[in-house]
C-alpha positions as CSV (number, residue, x, y, z in Angstrom):
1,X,-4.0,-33.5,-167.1
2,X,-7.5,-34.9,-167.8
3,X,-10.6,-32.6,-168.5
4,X,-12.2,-31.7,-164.7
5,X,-16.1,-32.1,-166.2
6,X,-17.3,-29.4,-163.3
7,X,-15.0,-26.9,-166.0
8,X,-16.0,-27.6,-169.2
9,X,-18.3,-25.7,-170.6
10,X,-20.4,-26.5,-173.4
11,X,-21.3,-23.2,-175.3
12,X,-22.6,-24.7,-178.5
13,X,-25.7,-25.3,-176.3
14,X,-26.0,-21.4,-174.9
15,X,-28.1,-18.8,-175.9
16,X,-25.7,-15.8,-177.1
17,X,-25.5,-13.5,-174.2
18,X,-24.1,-13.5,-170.9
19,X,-23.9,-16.8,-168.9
20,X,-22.2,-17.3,-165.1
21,X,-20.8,-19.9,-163.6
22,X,-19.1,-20.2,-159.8
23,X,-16.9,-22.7,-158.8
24,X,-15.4,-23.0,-155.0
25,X,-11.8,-24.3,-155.4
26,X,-9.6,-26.1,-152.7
27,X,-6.7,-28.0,-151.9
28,X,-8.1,-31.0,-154.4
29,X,-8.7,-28.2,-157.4
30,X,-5.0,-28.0,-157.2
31,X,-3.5,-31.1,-156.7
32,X,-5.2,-32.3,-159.6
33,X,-2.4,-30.1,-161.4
34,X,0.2,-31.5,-159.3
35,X,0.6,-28.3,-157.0
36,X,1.2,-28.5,-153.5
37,X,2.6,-25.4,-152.9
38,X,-0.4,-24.5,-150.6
39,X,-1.0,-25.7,-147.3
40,X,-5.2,-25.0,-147.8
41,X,-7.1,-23.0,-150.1
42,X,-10.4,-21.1,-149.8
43,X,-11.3,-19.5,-153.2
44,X,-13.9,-18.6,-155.0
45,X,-13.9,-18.5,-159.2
46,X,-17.1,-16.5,-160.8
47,X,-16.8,-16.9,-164.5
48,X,-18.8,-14.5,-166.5
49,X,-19.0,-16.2,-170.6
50,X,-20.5,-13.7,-173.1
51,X,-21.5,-16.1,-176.1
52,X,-21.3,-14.1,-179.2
53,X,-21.4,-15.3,-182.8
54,X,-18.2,-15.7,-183.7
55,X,-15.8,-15.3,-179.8
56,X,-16.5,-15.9,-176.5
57,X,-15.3,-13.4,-173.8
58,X,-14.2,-15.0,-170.7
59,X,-14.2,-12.6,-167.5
60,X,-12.7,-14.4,-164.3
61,X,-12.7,-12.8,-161.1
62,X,-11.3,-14.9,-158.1
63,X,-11.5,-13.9,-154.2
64,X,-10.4,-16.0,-150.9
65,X,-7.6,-16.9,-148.9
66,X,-4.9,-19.4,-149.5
67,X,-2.8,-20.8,-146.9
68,X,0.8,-20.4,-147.5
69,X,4.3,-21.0,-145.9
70,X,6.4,-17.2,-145.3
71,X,9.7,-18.1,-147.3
72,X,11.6,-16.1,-144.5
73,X,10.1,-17.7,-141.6
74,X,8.2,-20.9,-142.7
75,X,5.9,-20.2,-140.4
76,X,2.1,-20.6,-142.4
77,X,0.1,-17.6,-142.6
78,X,-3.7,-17.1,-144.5
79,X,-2.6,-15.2,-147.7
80,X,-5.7,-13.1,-149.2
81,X,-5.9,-13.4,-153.2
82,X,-8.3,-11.4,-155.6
83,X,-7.9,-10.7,-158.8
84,X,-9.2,-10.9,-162.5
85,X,-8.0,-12.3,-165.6
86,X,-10.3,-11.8,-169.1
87,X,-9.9,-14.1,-171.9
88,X,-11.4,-13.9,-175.5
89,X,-11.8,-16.7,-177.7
90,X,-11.8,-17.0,-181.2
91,X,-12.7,-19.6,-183.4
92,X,-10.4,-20.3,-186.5
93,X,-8.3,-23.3,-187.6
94,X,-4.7,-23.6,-188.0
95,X,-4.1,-20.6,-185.8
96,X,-1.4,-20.9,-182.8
97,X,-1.8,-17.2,-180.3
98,X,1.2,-15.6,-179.1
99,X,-1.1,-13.4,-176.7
100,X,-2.1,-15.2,-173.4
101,X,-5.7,-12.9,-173.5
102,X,-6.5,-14.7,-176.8
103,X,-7.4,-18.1,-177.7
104,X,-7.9,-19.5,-180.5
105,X,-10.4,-22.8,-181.0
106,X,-10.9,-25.0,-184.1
107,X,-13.8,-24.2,-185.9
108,X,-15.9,-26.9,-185.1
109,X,-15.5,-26.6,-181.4
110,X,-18.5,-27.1,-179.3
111,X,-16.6,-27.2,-175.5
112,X,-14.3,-25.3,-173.4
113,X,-12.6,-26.6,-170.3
114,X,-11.3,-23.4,-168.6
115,X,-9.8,-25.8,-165.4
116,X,-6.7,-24.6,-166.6
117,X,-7.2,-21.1,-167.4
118,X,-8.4,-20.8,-163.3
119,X,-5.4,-22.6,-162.4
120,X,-3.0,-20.3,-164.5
121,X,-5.1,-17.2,-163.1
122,X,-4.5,-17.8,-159.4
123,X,-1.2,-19.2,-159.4
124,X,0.3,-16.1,-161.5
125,X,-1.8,-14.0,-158.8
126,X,0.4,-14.7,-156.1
127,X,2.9,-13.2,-154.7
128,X,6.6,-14.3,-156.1
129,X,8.1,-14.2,-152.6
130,X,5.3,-14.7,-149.8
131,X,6.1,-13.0,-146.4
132,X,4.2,-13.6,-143.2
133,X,2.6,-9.7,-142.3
134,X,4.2,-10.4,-138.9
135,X,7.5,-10.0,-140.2
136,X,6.6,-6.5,-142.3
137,X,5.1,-4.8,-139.0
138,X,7.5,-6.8,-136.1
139,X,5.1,-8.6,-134.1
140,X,6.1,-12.1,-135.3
141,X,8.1,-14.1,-132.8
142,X,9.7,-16.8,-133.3
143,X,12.9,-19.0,-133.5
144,X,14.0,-18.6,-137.2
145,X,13.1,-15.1,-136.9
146,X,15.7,-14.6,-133.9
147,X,18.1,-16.1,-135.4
148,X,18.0,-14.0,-138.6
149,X,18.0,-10.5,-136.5
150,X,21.0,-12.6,-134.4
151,X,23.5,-13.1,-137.6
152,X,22.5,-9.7,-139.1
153,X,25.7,-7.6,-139.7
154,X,25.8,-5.0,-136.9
155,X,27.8,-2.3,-138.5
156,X,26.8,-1.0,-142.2
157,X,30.2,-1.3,-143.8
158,X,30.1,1.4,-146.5
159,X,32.8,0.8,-149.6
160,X,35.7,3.5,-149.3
161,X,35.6,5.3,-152.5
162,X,38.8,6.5,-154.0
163,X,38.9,10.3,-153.6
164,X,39.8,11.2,-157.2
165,X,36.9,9.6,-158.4
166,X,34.8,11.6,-155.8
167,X,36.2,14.9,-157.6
168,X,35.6,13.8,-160.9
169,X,31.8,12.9,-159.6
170,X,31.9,16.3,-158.6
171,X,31.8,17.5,-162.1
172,X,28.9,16.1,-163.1
């Protein structure tokens, strides 16, 4: 993956304090990382940098709607996404994190392209399994969704329990 210049920062240049920085992120954001998994997108990224001497916190906070396909139906639907993710970073060589809210930079560094820290951020923010709202509240019609309610068991088999372990569950 190259470096997207619109998200590299260079902080060697900043005044300590608090900086911001917006991006609007679409469908091209994200198949620059070879993801595809959504049909449009619609977000907004406001990064807020606080340049101090020796870290930088990173404070992301991401609003919008993606377009997504219902894994029950496959019918698309506009999925609403907002959510934060806060990132410090340290500067010292040789030094590998194990925590995904700290990162650690050589020394020297002067840059910091965080294209892949807004990528990370939204894609963990959604949902594992995505499911149209008309499904939840039982307005969604359609073919697939017929079919499902059509080879639904109709009686709820419940497993015959053997009645001696019913008295010993008695006991307890």
């Amino acid at each position: 993956m190259k470096s997207l210049s619109p998200y590299l920062i260079k902080f060697s240049g900043l005044k300590e304090g608090i900086h911001l920085f917006n991006y609007e992120l679409g469908n091209k954001f994200f198949k620059n990382f070879d993801y595809y998994d959504f049909l449009d997108a619609k977000l907004f990224a406001k990064l807020e940098l606080e340049k101090q001497s020796t870290l930088l916190n990173l404070k992301f906070s991401f609003n919008g709607e993606i377009e997504v396909q219902c894994d029950v139906s496959m019918e698309s639907f506009n999925l609403d996404l907002e959510t934060e993710h806060a990132v410090v970073v340290k500067f010292k060589d040789d030094i590998i994190s194990t925590d995904d809210k700290v990162i650690f930079m050589p020394a020297g560094s002067h840059s910091i392209d965080v294209s892949h820290l807004i990528y990370e951020s939204i894609i963990l923010a959604v949902p594992q399994k995505k499911v149209h709202p008309g499904i939840e509240n039982g307005s969604l019609k359609s073919e697939i969704v017929e079919k499902l309610e059509a080879l639904k068991p109709k009686k709820n088999f419940k497993e015959k329990t053997d009645p001696r372990w019913d008295k010993l569950k008695d006991l307890l």
